[in-house]
C-alpha positions as CSV (number, residue, x, y, z in Angstrom):
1,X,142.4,120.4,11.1
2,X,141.6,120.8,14.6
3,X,144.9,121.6,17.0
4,X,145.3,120.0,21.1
5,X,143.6,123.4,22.3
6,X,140.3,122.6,20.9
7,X,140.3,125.5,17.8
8,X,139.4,124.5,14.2
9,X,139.8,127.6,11.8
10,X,138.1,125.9,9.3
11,X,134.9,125.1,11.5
12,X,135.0,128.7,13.0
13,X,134.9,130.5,9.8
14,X,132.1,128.1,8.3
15,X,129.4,131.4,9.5
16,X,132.5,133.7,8.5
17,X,130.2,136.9,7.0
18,X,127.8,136.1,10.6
19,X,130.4,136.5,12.3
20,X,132.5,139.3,10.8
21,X,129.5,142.0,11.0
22,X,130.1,142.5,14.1
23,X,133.9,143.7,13.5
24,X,132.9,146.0,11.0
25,X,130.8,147.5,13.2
26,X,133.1,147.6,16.0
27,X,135.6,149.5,13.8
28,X,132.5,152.0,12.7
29,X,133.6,153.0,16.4
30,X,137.0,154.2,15.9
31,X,137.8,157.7,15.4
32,X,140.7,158.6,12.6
33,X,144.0,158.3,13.9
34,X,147.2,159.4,11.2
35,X,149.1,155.6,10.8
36,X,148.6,154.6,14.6
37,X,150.4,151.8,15.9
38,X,147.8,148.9,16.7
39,X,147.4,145.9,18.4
40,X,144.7,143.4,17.7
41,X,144.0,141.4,20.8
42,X,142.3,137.5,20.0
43,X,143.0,138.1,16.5
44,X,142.3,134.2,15.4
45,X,143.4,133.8,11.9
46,X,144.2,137.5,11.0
47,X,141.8,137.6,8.1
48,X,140.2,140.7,10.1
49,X,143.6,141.6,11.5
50,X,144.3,142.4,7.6
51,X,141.3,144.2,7.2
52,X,141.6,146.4,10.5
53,X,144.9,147.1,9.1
54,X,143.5,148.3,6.2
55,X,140.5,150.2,8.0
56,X,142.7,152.5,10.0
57,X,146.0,152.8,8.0
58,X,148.1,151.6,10.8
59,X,151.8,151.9,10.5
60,X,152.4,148.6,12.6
61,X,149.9,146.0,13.6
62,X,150.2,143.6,16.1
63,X,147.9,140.5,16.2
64,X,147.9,138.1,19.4
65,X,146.3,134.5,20.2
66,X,146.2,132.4,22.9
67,X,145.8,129.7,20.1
68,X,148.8,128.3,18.2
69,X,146.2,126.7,15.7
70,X,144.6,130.2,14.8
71,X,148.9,131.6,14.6
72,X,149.7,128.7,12.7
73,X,147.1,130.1,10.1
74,X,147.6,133.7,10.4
75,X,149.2,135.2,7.3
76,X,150.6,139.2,7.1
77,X,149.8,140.2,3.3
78,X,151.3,143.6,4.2
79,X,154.7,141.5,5.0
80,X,156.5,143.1,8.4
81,X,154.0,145.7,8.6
82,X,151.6,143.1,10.5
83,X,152.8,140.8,12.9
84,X,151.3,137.5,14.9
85,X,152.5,135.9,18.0
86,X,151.0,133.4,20.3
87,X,149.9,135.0,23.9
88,X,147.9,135.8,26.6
89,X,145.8,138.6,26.1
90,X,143.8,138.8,29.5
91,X,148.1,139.4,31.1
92,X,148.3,141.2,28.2
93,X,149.9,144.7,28.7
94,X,152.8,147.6,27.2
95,X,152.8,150.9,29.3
96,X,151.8,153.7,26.9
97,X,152.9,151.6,23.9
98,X,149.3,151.9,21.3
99,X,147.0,154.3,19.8
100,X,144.6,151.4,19.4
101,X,143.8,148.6,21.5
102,X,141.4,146.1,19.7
103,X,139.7,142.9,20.8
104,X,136.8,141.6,18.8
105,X,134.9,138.5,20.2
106,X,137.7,137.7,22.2
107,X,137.5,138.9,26.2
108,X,134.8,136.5,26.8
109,X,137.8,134.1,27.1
110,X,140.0,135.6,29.5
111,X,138.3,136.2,33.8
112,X,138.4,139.5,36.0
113,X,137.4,142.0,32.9
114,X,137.9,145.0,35.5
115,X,141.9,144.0,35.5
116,X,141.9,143.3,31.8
117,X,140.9,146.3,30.4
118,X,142.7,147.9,33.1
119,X,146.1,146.7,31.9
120,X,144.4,147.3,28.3
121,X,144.3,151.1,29.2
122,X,147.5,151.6,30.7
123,X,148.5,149.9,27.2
124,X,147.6,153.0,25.4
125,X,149.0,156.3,24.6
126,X,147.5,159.6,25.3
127,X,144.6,160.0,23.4
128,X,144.4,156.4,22.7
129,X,141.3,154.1,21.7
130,X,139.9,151.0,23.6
131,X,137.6,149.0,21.1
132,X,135.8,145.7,22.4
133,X,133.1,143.5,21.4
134,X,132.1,140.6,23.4
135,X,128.8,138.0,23.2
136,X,126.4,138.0,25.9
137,X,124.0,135.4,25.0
138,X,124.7,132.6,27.7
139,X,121.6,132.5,28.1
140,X,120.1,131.3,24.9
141,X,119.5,127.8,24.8
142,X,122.4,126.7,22.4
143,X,124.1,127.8,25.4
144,X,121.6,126.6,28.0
145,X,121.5,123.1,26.3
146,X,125.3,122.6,26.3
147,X,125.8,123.4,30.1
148,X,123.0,120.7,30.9
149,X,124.5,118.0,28.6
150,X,128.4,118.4,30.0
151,X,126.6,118.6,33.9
152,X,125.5,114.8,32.7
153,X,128.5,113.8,31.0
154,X,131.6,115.1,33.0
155,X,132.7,115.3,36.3
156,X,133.6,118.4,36.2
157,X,132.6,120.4,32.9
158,X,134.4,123.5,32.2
159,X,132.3,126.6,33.1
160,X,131.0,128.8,29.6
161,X,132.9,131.4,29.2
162,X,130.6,133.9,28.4
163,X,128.1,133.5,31.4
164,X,131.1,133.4,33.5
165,X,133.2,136.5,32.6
166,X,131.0,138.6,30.6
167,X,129.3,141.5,32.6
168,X,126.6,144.1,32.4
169,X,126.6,146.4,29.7
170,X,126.6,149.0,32.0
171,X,129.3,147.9,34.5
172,X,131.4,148.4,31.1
173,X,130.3,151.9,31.3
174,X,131.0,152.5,34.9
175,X,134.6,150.7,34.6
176,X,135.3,152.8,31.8
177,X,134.9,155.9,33.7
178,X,136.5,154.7,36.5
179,X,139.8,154.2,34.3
180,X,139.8,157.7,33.3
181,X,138.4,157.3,29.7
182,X,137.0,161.0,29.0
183,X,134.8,159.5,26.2
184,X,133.3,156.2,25.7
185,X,130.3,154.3,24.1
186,X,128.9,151.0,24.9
187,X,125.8,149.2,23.6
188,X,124.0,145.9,23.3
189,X,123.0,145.1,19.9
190,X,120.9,142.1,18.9
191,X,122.1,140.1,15.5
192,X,119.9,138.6,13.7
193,X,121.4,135.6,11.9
194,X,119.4,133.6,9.1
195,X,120.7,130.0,9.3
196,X,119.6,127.4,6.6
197,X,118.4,125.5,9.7
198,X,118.0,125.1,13.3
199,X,121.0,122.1,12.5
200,X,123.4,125.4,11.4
201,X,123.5,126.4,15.2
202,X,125.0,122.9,16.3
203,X,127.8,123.7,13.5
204,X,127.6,127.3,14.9
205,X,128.6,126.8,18.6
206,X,131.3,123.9,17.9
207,X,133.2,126.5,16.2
208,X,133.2,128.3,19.9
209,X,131.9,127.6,23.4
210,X,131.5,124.2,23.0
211,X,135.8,123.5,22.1
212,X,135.6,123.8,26.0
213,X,134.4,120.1,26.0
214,X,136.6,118.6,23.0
215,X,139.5,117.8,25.9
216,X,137.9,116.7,28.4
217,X,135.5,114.3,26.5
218,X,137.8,112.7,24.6
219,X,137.4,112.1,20.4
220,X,134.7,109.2,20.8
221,X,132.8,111.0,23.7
222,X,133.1,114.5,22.0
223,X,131.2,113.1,18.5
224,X,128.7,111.1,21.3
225,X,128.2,114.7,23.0
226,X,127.5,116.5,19.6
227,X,125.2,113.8,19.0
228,X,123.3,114.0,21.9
229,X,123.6,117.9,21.7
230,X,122.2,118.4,18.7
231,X,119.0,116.1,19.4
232,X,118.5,118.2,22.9
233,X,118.6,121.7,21.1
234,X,116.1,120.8,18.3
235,X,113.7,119.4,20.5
236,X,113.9,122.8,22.3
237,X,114.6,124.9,19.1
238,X,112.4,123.3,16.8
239,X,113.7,121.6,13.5
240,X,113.1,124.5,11.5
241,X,114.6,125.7,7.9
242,X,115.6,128.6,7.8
243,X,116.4,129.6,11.6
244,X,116.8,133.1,13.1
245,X,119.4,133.0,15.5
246,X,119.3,136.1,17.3
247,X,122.8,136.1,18.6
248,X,123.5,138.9,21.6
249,X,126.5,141.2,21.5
250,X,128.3,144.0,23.7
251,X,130.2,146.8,21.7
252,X,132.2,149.3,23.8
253,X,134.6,151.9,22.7
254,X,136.8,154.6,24.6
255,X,139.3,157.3,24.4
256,X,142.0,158.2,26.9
257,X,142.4,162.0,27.8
């Protein structure tokens, strides 16, 4: 069922194991921390809320979402150790409250990433962990294509997030180290994702950047727009079976002094 803020949790996890590699390689990042008291920043539907739970042994886990859709669906198996609340996690911010601040595929959302994950790093403890993953592909055409499409359509089409907010690997470096963080990693890492078909990528990117459109079009012009959409990226794509979409990502990790 798709909710008034444009986010289907069924159509987002339709590339679920594509799409959760790059969590488990985001918590590859974290160092061991005895029961540490977490918080989950974009945490969607909490499947992988759970499972970071699990990963790091937290004593208390804390997922947040700006979508009341992906709350709704959000389920604690470990009861009141894991808890879900609807927010915004670019104001997010508690002085010195976590061990572990964690936001996977989920900062691409929110503007000014310089403020963000400063109030992200005031957020932790002494000796704390910052662990973020964000795309950086606006510049593939299933991205490309969209932009185009929505210039034709709307009056005003909403901006993609990604090439919008999304910086330079190494400006994540450098604003690390300007927020004190005496150890950090960052890296770009290219997935490589075997779709059934060029199609896939169409069922791919309405789980995501293109939910930006679903208001503004309207339900008759939205289904018109996918239409049209998909048409536009296989002529540019190819119609091929299988695809490889090779799907850009930015991995950063730090830890307070």
């Amino acid at each position: 069922m798709t909710s008034l803020d444009g986010w289907d949790p069924a159509q987002y996890n339709r590339f679920a194991a594509e799409r959760e590699q790059p969590f488990w390689d985001l918590t590859q990042l974290l160092q061991p921390v005895e029961r540490p008291k977490v918080v989950d920043l974009g945490c969607g539907d909490g499947r992988l809320t759970a499972s970071l739970n699990d990963v790091v042994g937290s004593a208390s886990m804390l997922g947040v979402d700006s979508s009341p859709a992906m709350i709704a669906a959000a389920t604690s198996p470990a009861g009141d150790q894991i808890r879900f609340e609807v927010g915004d996690i670019g104001a997010w911010e508690h002085a010195e409250s976590y061990d572990i601040v964690f936001a996977n595929a989920s900062m691409q959302w929110v503007p000014d990433h310089p403020g963000v994950l400063a109030r992200w790093s005031r957020s932790l403890r002494r000796g704390g962990q910052l662990a973020v993953q964000v795309p950086a592909n606006a510049d593939h055409p299933s991205h490309l294509v969209a932009a185009e499409l929505a210039q034709e359509l709307l009056d005003e089409p909403p901006p993609d997030v990604v090439a919008q907010n999304v910086l330079a690997p190494e400006r994540y470096a450098e604003l690390l180290d300007e927020l004190g963080f005496e150890e950090q990693h960052v890296r770009i890492q290219v997935y490589a994702h075997h779709l059934a078909s060029t199609a896939d990528v169409v069922e791919w990117v309405k789980g995501t950047t293109l939910t930006r459109f679903k208001g503004p079009l309207g339900t008759a012009e939205w289904q018109r727009f996918i239409d049209l959409y998909r048409e536009r990226l296989l002529a540019v794509l190819g119609d091929r079976s299988p695809y490889l979409y090779p799907f850009k990502r930015i991995l950063l990790w730090a830890r307070r002094n």
